[in-house]
VOMI-646547 format. One record per residue: residue in three letters; x, y, z of N, C-alpha, C in turn. Coordinates in steps of 0.2 Angstrom, whole numbers, padded with zeros to 4 digits, always signed. Example, Ala and Ser with C-alpha at 12.3 -4.5 7.8 and 13.67 -1.06 7.14 Angstrom:
// residues 2
ALA+0066-0028+0039+0062-0022+0039+0066-0016+0039/SER+0064-0011+0035+0068-0005+0036+0064+0000+0039/
END
This chain:
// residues 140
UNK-0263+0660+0310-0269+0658+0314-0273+0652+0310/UNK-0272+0648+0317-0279+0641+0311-0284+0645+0308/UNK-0287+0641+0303-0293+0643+0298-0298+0636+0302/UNK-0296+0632+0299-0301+0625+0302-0297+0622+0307/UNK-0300+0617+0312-0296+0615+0318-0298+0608+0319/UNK-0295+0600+0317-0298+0595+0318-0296+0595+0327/UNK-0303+0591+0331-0302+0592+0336-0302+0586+0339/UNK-0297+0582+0346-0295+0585+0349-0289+0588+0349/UNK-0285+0594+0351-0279+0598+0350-0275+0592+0357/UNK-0270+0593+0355-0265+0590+0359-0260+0595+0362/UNK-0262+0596+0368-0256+0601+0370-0250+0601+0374/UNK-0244+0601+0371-0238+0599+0374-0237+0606+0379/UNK-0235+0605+0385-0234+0610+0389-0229+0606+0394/UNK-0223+0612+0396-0216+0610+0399-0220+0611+0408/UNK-0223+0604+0412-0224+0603+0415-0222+0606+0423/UNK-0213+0606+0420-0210+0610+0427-0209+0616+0428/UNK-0211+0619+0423-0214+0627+0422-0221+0629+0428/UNK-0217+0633+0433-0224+0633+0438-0229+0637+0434/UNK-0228+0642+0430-0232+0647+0425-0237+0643+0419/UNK-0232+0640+0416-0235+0634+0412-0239+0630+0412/UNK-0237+0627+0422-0242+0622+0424-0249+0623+0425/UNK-0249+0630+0427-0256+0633+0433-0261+0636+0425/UNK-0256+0638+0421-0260+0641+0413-0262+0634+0410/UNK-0260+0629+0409-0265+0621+0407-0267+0620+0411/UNK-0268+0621+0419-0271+0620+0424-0279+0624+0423/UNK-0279+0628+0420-0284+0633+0421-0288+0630+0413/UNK-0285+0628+0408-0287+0626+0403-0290+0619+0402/UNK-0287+0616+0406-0291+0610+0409-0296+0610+0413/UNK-0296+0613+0416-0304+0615+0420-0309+0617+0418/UNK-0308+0621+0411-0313+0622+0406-0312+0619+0401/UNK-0309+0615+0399-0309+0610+0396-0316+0609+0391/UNK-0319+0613+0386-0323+0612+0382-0326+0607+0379/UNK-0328+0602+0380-0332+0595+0378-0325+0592+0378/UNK-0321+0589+0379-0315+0588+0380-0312+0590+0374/UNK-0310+0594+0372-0309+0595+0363-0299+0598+0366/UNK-0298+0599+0373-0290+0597+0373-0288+0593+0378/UNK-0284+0589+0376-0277+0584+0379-0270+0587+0379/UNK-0267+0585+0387-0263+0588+0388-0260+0583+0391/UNK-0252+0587+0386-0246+0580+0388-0240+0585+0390/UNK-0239+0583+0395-0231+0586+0399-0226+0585+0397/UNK-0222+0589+0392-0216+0587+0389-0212+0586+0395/UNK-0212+0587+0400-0207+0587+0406-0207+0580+0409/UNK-0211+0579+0408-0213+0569+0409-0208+0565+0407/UNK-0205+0560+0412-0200+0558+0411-0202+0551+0405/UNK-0206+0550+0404-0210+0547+0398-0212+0549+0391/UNK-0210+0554+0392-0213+0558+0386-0208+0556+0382/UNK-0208+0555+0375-0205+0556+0368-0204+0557+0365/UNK-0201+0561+0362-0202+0569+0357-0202+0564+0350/UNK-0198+0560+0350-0196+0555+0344-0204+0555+0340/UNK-0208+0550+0344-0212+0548+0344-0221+0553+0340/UNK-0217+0560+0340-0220+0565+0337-0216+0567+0331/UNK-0210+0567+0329-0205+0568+0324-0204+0575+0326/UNK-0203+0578+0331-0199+0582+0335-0195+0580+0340/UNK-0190+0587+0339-0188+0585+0347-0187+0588+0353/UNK-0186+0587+0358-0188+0589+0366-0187+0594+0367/UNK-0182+0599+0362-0176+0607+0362-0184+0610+0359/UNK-0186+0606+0353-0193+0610+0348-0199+0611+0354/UNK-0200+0606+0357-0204+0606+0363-0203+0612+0368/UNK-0197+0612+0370-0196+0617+0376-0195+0622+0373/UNK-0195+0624+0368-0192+0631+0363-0199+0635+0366/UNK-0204+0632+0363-0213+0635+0362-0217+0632+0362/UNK-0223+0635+0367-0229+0628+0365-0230+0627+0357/UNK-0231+0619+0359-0236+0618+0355-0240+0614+0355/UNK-0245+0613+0350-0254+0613+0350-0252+0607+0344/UNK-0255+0601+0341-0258+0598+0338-0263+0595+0335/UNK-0268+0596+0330-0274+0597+0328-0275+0589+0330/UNK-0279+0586+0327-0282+0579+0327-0280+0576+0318/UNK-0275+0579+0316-0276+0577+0309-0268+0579+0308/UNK-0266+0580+0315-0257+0580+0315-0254+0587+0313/UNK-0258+0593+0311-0255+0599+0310-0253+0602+0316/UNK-0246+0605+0318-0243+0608+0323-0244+0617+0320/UNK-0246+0617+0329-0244+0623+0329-0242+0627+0335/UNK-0238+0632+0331-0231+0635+0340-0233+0643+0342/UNK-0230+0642+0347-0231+0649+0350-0236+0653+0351/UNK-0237+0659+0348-0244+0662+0349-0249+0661+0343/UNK-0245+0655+0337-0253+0652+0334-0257+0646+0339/UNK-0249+0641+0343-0253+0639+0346-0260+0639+0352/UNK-0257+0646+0354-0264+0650+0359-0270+0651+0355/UNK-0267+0652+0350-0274+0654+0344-0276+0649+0344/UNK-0275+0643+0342-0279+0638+0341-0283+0634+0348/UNK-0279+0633+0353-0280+0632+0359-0286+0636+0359/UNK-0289+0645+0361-0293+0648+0362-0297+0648+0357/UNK-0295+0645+0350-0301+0640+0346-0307+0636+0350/UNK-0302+0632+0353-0308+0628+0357-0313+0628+0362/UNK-0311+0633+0364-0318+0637+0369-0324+0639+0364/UNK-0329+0640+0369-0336+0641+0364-0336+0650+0360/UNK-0341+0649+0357-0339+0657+0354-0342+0662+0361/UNK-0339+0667+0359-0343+0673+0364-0340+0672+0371/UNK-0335+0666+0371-0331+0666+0377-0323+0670+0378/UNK-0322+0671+0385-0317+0676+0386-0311+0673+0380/UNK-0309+0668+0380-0304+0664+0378-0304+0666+0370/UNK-0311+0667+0366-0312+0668+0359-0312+0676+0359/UNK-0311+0679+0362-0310+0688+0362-0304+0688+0361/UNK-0300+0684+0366-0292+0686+0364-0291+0682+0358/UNK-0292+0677+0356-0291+0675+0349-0291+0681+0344/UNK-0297+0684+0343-0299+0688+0339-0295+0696+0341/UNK-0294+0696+0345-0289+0703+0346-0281+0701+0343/UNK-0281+0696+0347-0273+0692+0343-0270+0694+0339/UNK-0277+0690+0334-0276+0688+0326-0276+0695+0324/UNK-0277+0701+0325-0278+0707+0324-0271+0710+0320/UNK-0267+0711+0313-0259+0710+0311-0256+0714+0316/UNK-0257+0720+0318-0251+0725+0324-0252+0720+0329/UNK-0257+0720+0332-0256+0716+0339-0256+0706+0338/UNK-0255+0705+0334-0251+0701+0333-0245+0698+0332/UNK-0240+0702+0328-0236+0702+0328-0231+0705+0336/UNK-0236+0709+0337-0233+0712+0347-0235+0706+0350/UNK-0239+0704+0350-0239+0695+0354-0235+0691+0353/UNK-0234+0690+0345-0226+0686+0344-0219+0688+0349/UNK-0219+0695+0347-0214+0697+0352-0211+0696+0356/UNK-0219+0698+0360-0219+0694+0370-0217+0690+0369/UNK-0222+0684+0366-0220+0677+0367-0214+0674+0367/UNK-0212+0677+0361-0203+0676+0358-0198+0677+0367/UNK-0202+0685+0370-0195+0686+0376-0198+0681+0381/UNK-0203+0681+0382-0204+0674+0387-0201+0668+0385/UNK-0203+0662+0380-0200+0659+0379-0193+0657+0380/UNK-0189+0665+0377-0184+0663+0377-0181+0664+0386/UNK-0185+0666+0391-0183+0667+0396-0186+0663+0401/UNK-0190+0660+0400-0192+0657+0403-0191+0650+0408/UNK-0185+0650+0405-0180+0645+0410-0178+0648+0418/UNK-0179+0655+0417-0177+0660+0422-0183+0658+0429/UNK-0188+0655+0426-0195+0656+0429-0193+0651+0436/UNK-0197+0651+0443-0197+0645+0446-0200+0639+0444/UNK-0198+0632+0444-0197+0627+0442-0202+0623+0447/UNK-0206+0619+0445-0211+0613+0449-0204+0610+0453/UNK-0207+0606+0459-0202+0602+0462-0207+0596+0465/UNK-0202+0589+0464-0206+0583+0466-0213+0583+0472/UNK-0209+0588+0475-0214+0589+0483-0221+0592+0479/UNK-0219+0596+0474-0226+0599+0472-0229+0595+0470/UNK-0226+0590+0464-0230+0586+0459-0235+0581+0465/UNK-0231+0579+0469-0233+0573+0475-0237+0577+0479/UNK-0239+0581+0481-0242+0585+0487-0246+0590+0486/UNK-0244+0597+0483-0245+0601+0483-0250+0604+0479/UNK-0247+0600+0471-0251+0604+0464-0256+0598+0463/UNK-0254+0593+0461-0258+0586+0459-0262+0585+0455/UNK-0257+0586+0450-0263+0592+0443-0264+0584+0440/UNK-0268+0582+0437-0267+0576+0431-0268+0576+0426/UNK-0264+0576+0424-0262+0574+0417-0265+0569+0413/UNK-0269+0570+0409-0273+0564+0403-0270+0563+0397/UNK-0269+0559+0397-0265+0555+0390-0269+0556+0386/UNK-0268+0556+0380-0271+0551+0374-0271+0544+0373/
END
């Protein structure tokens, strides 16, 4: 779990994931003094290069980058992400349950069978992106 967190987090999130899309979706709407930016590795623009990863490490697990270029994946990166919420917010209760060593490590685990299944999930489709979800995306 982060200890200090420079802000803003960058958060990479697999765009055609409908699960994925509607969970950054909700996260940008409360979007805390803007303290995250969210980039859709699914983005035919997107370059993994360009971060010294690559687009398999991207789609493997979220991940979160601080303002000072530390990464972090999977269910640290939730952790840090529910960092940025205000204290006393729903989002900073589950940080603090998370981080908790049994239920943590049990979150790892979920996370791990999601991830690793998560291909299984229904996929965004152009109709969506153009019509129906219209989510936007802010760069850095």
């Amino acid at each position: 779990m982060p200890t200090t967190t420079a802000y803003p987090l960058e958060v990479f999130y697999d765009g055609s994931c409908m699960v994925c899309s509607a969970e950054m979706e909700t996260y940008r709407r409360r979007n805390p003094g803007k303290r995250l930016v969210f980039t859709d590795i699914s983005s035919a623009d997107f370059d993994a290069d360009q971060y010294d990863r690559t687009l398999e490490q991207f789609m493997a697990e979220l991940h979160v980058r601080d303002a000072d270029g530390q990464y972090f994946t999977g269910v640290d990166a939730f952790l840090a992400l529910w960092g940025a919420f205000p204290s006393g917010s729903l989002y900073r209760f589950f940080a603090a349950a998370i981080s908790l060593p049994g239920i943590h490590l049990a979150a790892r685990a979920g996370y791990y069978m999601f991830a690793r299944y998560r291909h299984l999930l229904p996929k965004r489709t152009s109709e969506c992106d153009s019509k129906n979800c219209n989510l936007n995306h802010p760069r850095r």
